[in-house]
ROLUM-610989 format. One line per 8 residues: number of its first residue (from 1); their letters; for each residue x, y, z of C-alpha. Coordinates in Angstrom, 3 decimals, padded with zeros to 6 digits, m for minus. Example, Ala and Ser with C-alpha at 12.3 -4.5 7.8 and 13.67 -1.06 7.14 Angstrom:
<rs>
1) as) 012.300 m004.500 007.800 ~ 013.670 m001.060 007.140
</rs>
This chain:
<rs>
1) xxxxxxxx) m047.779 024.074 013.225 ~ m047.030 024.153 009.424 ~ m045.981 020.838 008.118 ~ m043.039 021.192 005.238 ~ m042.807 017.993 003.509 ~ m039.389 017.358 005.479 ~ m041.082 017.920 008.483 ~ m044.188 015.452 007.495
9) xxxxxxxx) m041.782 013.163 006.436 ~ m040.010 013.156 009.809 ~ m042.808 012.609 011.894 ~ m044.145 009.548 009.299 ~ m040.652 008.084 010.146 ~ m041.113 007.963 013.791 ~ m044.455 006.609 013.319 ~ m042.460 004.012 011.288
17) xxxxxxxx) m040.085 003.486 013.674 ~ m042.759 002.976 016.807 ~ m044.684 000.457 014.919 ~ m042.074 m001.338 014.017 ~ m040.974 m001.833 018.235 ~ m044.574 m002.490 018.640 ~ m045.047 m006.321 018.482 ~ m048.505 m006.623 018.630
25) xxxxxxxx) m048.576 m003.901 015.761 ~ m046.279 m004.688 013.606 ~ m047.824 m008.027 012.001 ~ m050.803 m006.358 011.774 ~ m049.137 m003.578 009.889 ~ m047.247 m006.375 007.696 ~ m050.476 m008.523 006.986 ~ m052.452 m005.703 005.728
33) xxxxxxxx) m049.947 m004.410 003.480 ~ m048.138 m007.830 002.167 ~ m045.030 m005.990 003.070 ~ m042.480 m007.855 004.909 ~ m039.245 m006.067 007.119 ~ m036.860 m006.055 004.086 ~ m039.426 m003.723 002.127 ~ m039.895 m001.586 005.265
41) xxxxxxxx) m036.396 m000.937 005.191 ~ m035.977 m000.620 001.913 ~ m038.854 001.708 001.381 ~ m038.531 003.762 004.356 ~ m037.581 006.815 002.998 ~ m040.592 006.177 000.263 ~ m042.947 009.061 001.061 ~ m045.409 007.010 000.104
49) xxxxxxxx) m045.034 004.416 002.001 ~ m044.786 006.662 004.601 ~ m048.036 008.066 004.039 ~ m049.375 004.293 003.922 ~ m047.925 003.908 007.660 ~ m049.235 007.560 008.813 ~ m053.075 005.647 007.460 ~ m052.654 002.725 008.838
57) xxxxxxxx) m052.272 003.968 012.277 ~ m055.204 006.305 011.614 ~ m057.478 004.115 010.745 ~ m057.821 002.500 014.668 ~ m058.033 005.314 017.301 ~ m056.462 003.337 019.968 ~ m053.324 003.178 017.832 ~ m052.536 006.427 016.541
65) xxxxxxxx) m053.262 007.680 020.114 ~ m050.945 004.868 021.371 ~ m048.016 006.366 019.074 ~ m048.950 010.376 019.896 ~ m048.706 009.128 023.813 ~ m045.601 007.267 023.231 ~ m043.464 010.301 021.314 ~ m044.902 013.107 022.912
73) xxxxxxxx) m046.573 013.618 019.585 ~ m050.170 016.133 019.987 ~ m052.871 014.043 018.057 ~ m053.542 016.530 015.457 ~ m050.037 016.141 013.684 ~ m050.480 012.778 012.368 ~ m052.924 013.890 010.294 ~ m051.233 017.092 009.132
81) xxxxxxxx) m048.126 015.621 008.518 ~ m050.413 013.109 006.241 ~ m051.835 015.966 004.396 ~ m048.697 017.544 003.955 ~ m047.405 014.123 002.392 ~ m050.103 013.482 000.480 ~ m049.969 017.549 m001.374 ~ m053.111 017.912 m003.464
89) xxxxxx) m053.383 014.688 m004.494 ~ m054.278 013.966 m001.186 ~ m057.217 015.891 m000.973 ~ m061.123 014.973 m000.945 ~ m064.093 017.230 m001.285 ~ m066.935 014.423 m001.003
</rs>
């Protein structure tokens, strides 16, 4: 599947909206970014920020495999829809 930004930006939402029912999650989430649940609304059509939540969940296997289980989500996707948010910018060659 090709990710359009829309598309990316879709998926990145649900991620959004999974951590934020998780409870263990969530402070986690909050802690590491010094974000609290005003900004998460408030931001949470921020592609960026989007692409912040699509890495955090990446960065522990357990969780981003939690959230593909959850939403019927294959585990590849996270990943493309970050690529697809993150356009060239996003991209590392070392």
């Amino acid at each position: 599947m090709s990710f359009s930004s829309a598309t990316a930006e879709t998926l990145a939402l649900r991620a959004l909206a999974w951590l934020v029912g998780n409870d263990e999650l969530l402070p986690v989430f909050l802690g590491s970014t010094g974000a609290d649940e005003a900004q998460l609304r408030a931001h949470a059509g921020d592609p960026e920020f989007l692409l912040s939540v699509l890495d955090f969940l990446m960065m522990d296997d357990a969780w981003i495999v939690a959230f593909c289980d959850a939403c019927a989500v294959p585990y590849d996707q996270p990943m493309q829809a970050r690529a697809a948010l993150a356009g060239e910018a996003g991209m590392h060659w070392t």
